[in-house]
C-alpha positions, 0 to 999 in steps of 0.5 A, a space after each residue: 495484500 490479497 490472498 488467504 494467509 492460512 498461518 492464523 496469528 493467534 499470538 495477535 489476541 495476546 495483547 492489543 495496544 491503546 485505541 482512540 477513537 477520534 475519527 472524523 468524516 471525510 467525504 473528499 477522501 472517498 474520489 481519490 482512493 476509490 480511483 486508486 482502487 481501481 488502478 490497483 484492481 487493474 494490477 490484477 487484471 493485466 491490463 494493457 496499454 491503459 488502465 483507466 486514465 494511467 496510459 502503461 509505459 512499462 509493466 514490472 515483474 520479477 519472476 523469482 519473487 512474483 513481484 508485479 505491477 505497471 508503471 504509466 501516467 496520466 494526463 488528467 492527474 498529471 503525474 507518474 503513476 506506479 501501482 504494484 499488485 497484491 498477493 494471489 499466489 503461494 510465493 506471495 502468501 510465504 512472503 505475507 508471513 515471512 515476518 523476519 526484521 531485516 535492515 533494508 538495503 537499496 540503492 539511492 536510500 540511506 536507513 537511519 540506524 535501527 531501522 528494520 522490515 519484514 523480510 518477506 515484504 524487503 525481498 521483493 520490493 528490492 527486486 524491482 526497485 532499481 526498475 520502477 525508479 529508473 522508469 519513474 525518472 524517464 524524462 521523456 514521460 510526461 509530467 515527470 517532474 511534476 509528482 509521482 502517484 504510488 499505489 499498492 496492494 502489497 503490504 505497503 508502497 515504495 513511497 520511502 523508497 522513491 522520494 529519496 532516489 527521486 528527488 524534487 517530486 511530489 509524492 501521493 501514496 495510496 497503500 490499500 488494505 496492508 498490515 504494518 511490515 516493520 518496526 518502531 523505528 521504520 515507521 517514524 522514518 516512512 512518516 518523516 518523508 515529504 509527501 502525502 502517505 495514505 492508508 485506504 482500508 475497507 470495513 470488516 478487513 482484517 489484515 490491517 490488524 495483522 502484526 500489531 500484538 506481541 511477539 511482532 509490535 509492527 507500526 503502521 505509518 500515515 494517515 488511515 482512511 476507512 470506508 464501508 464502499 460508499 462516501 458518506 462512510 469515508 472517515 479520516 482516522 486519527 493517528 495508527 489505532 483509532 477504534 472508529 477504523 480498522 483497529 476497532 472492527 475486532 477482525 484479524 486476518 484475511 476477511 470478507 472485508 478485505 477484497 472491497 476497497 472504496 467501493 471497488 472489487 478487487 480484481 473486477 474492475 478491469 481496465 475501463 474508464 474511471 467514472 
């Protein structure tokens, strides 16, 4: 999510939940989300043909919902690679604070009762969904039945959505600097899916903290990594609040922070080679 959410959430003060602090280093974490920060930043960029390693097969938008982003692979890493930008426009911000729960419905998924999202986040992945998945499953696309590389900078990634309408594939997903979008109950689902569910957040953001407090309650799902841009900072976080990461920078909302991923600049990237 980029973009200035001007609805500051002073209700977030309200109550804050239990924190740990149990993060551990992990230094091998930092190459991987540094490469998906860059895909992400090329999401912005509009880039053409390729995006660093990722060769584009298709470019995704949805003009109603301002929902956009590529689908393409790469031969190095050998798998789909999927990334859907972030928020720069008033449809994307109206979307950030739409925090109406709503069941999801899509095609090719089966909720468990209970389970509830963001309006503003459902609304435009619904809009693309049928289109990522039916470019995703392509068998002409190289590496296509080898795994799929998920990376957003919406307020989470379609990971839920394209394990169960692709089936079979591994799944990577790199969700950057989002804040939870759904309830209890969505989170225990999105954590029970295969794969690997990663959440890259940089030092001082504080839209990770966004929707935590009462009256939302929001869940965060995977596995939090946190970086101040530099390897030697990468730490791996210990369950959804750990006060080592983002739940103890004491920032709420859209900061500073937040247009740093890994050691990338959002949005200044461009399409280049990945070093």
């Amino acid at each position: 999510m980029k973009g200035f959410c001007l609805l500051a959430l002073i209700s977030q003060a309200i109550a804050v939940p239990t924190l740990q602090s149990r993060a551990t280093t992990d230094t091998s974490a930092f190459s991987p989300l540094a490469r998906a920060a860059k895909l992400s930043s090329a999401a912005y960029t509009g880039c053409i043909g390729k995006a660093f390693d990722v060769t584009i097969t298709k470019q995704i938008r949805d003009t109603l919902t301002d929902t956009q982003g590529y689908v393409g692979y790469s031969t190095d890493n050998k798998k789909i690679t999927v990334v859907m930008r972030g928020s720069t426009t008033v449809t994307d911000i109206l979307n950030d604070v739409d925090t109406t729960l709503v069941t999801p419905s899509l095609s090719g998924v089966t909720f468990p009762a209970g389970v509830q999202i963001m309006r503003g986040v459902n609304r435009p992945w619904s809009a693309v969904h049928d289109d990522v998945i039916s470019e995703v499953n392509i068998p002409t696309i190289p590496w296509s039945q080898r795994g799929i590389h998920l990376v957003a900078r919406l307020p989470t990634s379609p990971t839920w959505r394209s394990r169960r309408t692709s089936p079979g594939k591994e799944i990577t997903s790199n969700a950057l600097a989002a804040f939870p979008i759904g309830n209890e109950a969505w989170a225990n689902f999105a954590g029970s899916l295969k794969g690997t569910l990663n959440r890259g957040n940089n030092a001082a953001d504080g839209v990770p903290n966004m929707y935590i407090t009462i009256p939302y309650s929001f869940k965060h799902y995977g596995t939090e990594y946190y970086s101040s841009g530099l390897a030697l900072t990468c730490k791996r976080c210990d369950g959804q609040r750990d006060l080592s990461c983002s739940a103890g920078n004491g920032m709420v909302g859209v900061t500073a922070g937040h247009f740093q991923s890994f050691g990338v600049t959002l949005g200044a990237a461009g399409c280049g080679i990945l070093s």
